[in-house]
C-alpha positions, 0 to 999 in steps of 0.5 A, spaced: 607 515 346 605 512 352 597 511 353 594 514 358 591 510 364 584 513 367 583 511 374 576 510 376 575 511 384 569 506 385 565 507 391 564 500 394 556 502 399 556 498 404 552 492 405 548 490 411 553 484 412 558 487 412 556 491 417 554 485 421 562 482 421 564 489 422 560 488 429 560 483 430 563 482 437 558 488 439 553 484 436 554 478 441 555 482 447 548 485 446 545 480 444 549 477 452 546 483 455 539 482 453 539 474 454 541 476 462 537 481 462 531 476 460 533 471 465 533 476 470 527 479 469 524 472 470 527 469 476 525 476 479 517 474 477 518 468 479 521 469 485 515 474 487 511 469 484 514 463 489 514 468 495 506 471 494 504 463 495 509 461 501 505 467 504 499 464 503 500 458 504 503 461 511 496 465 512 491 459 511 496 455 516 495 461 520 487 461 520 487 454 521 490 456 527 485 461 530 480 456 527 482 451 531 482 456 538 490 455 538 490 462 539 498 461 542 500 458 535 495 462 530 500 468 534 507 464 532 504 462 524 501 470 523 508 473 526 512 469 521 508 470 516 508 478 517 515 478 518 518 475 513 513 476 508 512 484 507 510 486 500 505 481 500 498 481 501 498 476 505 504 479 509 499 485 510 492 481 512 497 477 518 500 483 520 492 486 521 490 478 523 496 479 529 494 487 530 487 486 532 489 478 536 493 484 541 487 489 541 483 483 543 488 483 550 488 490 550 495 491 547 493 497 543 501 499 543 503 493 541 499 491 535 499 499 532 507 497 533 506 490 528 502 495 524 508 500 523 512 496 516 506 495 513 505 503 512 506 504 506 503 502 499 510 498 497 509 493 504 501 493 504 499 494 496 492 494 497 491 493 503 494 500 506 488 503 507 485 497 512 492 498 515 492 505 516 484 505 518 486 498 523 492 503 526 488 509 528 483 505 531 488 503 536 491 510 537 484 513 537 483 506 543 490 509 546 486 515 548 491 519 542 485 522 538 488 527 534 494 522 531 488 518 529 485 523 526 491 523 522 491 516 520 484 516 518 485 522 513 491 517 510 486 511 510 481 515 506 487 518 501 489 511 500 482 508 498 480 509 491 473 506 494 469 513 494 464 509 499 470 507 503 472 513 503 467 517 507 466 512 512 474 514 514 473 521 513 467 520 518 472 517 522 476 522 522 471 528 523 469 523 530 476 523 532 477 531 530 470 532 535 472 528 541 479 532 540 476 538 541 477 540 534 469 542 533 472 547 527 476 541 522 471 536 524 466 540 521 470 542 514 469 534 514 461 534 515 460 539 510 464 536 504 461 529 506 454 532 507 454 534 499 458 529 497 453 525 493 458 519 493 458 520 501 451 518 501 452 512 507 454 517 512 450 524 509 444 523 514 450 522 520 455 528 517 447 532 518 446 531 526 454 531 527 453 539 524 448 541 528 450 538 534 456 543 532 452 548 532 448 548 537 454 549 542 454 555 545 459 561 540 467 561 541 467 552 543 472 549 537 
């Protein structure tokens, strides 16, 4: 009689190393990516750290410059610095340097133009609503009231200091008023005039909101 052989299935739980060599090659290429993903990162911090110095380096040259009364060379330094330097604070500080050394000459078309790049909060940062403020100021020099009413409602967007704010909104209530539009300007006094937050222009938005109203019925 032939004895019986009983087989026994034996299941074999996996351990953690065999599922490293099992994975191994994954494993490398993972640990590759994450390695070149580490060494990218720092050399897009440090390349942004190399920039943020070389554009203050070339603002301070720049101040120098004006410090100095070489107004031809404190030109050629803050142009250089606002072109190659944009999404930096001090490319934004050149760029506004530069603007207002053209109002200055009564260039007012010609600075808001240095102005255009830096009008967004990538190019400008912090400075966007000194941007901003600075290129109404020279539409509203140009005679173009109503487009800087509309940048200065942007400037006081772009602020996140409510004292701040209610100077730029006090300007484009004034820019409102010299346009004509007496209705939107005083919208803009009201809500300043009980604004407790806009106490450094309360006084002014009160005046401003009875001269509107002493004007005779049907002016806007």
């Amino acid at each position: 009689m032939t004895p019986v052989q009983t087989t026994f299935d034996t299941d074999e739980t996996p351990t953690f190393f065999d599922w490293l060599q099992r994975n191994s090659r994954l494993i490398g290429i993972g640990a590759a990516l994450v390695a070149v993903a580490g060494a990218g990162y720092w050399f897009y911090l440090r390349s942004a750290e190399i920039k943020r110095l070389n554009a203050e380096r070339g603002l301070n040259q720049a101040k120098q410059s004006m410090a100095a009364g070489n107004a031809a060379l404190a030109t050629t330094d803050l142009q250089r610095v606002a072109t190659r330097y944009k999404g930096t604070a001090s490319g934004a500080q050149a760029a506004m340097l530069l603007a207002q050394l053209n109002f200055d000459q009564g260039k007012f078309a010609e600075g808001v133009q240095i102005l255009q790049p830096y009008q967004t909060p990538g190019a400008s940062g912090d400075n966007l609503a000194s941007v901003h403020s600075l290129v109404a100021d020279g539409q509203l020099a140009e005679g173009k009231v109503e487009d800087a009413a509309s940048t200065y409602a942007k400037a006081a967007e772009a602020t996140k200091l409510p004292g701040s704010r209610a100077l730029l909104r006090a300007k484009q209530a004034r820019a409102l008023m010299t346009a004509g539009k007496n209705a939107e300007a005083k919208a803009i006094w009201e809500d300043l005039a009980r604004d407790p937050d806009a106490s450094v222009v309360a006084n002014e938005a009160n005046i401003r909101l009875g001269e509107i109203l002493a004007q005779p019925a049907g002016k806007t």
